[in-house]
N, C-alpha and C positions, 0 to 999 in steps of 0.2 A: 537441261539442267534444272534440277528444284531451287524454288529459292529460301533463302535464308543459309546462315552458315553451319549450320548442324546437318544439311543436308548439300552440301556442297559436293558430295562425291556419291551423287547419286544420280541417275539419268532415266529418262524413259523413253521404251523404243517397240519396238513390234517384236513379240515371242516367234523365236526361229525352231526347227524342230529338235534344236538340243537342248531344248530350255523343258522339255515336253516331263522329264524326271521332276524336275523340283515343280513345276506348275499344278504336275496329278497330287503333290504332296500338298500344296497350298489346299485343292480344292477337295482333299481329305479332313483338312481340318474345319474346311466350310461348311463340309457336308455332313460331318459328324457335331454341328452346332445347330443343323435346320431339320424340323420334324420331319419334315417331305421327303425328305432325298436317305438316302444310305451309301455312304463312304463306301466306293468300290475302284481301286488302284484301279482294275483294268476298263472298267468303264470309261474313269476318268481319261484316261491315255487314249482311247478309242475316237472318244468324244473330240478331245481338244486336238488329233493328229486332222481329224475329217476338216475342223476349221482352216489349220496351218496349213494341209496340203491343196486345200480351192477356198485362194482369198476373196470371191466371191458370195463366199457364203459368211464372212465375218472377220475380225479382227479383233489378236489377243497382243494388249498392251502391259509391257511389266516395267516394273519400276526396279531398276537394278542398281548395286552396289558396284565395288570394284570387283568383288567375289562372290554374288549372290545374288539371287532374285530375293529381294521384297515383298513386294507385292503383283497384283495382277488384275485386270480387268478383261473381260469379255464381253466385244460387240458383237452380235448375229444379227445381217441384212436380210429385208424383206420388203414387200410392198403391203401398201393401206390402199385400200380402194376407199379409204373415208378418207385420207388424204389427197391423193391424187396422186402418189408418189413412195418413193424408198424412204424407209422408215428403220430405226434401230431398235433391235429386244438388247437392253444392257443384261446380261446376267457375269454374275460371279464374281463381285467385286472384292478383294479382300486381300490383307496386311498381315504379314508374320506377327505373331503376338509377339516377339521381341521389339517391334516398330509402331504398335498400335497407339491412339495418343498424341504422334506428334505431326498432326496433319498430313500426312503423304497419301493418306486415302483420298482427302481432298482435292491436293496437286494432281494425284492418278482420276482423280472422277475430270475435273478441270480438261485436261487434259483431251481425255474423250470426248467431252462438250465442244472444244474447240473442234477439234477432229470433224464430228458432227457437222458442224458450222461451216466449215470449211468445204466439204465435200456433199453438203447442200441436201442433208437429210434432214425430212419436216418434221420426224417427232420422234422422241427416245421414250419408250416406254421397258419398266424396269417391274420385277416383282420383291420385294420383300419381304418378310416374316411376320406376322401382322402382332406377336409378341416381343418383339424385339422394337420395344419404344426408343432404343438410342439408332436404331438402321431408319426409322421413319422418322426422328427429326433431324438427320444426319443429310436424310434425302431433300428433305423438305428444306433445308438451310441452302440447298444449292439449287432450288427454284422447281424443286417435281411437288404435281398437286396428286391428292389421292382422287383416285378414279369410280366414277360408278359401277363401272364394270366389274365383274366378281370372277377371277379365274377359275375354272374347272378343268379338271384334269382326267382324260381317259386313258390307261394303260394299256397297250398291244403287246402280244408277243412276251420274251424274255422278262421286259419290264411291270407285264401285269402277272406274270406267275411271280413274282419276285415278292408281288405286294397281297397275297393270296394269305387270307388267314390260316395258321397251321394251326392243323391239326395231331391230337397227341392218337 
């Protein structure tokens, strides 16, 4: 349960595979807000089915209403050999713009942290938009430092003809 009383009928729990429709829609609207990425329904659905069906590989937390998913977060496990241990990539964190504003992104990041904590992973590393100055002091308000490291990205397959300059 969230707390505060404007949020009283709303819970957060682990995304099952019926939730998989409104999840691909959420992370339409994410992906048509970040440079990197491009809004593709069946990707989406592909991507997030592979996590819900081997919970080994991550965990997708939604923040639901009586009749609706809100929001949603996405952890993906893996090992740090500079940790010594299982480590979390957070991706996809995000609020129906009908809901944005009244902290629930918060309670959902929260949330995850504890999770983390609880299940004894040594470090969450998250990527963000590096134009989007309210996701980076958003992050930074809940205790993430920016990193020296510089993400790079190689594309294989489907996903690098995808990103293939056209030609006319």
């Amino acid at each position: 349960m969230i707390s505060g009383l404007m949020h009283e009928l709303t819970r957060i729990e682990p995304a099952t595979i019926e939730d998989l429709p409104s999840l691909a829609e959420l992370l339409m609207d994410l992906f048509s807000q970040e440079r990197d990425f491009r809004p593709d329904y069946n990707n989406q659905m592909r991507g997030l089915r592979l996590i819900l069906e081997q919970p080994s590989r991550g965990r997708i937390f939604v923040l639901r209403s009586a009749n609706q998913i809100i929001g949603m977060l996405n952890l993906l496990f893996t090992i740090s050999t500079a940790e010594g241990g299982f480590v979390i990539l957070l991706e996809d964190l995000i609020i129906s713009r009908n809901f944005r504003g009244q902290g629930l992104g918060s309670e959902l990041l929260k949330y995850a942290l504890e999770y983390a904590k609880q299940k004894s992973f040594l470090r969450i590393t998250l990527l963000t938009d590096r134009i989007s100055e309210g996701s980076l002091v958003f992050f930074e308000k809940h205790g993430f430092q920016k990193s020296d490291m510089v993400p790079m990205r190689l594309y294989l397959g489907a996903a690098a003809e995808l990103r293939l300059p056209h030609t006319l």
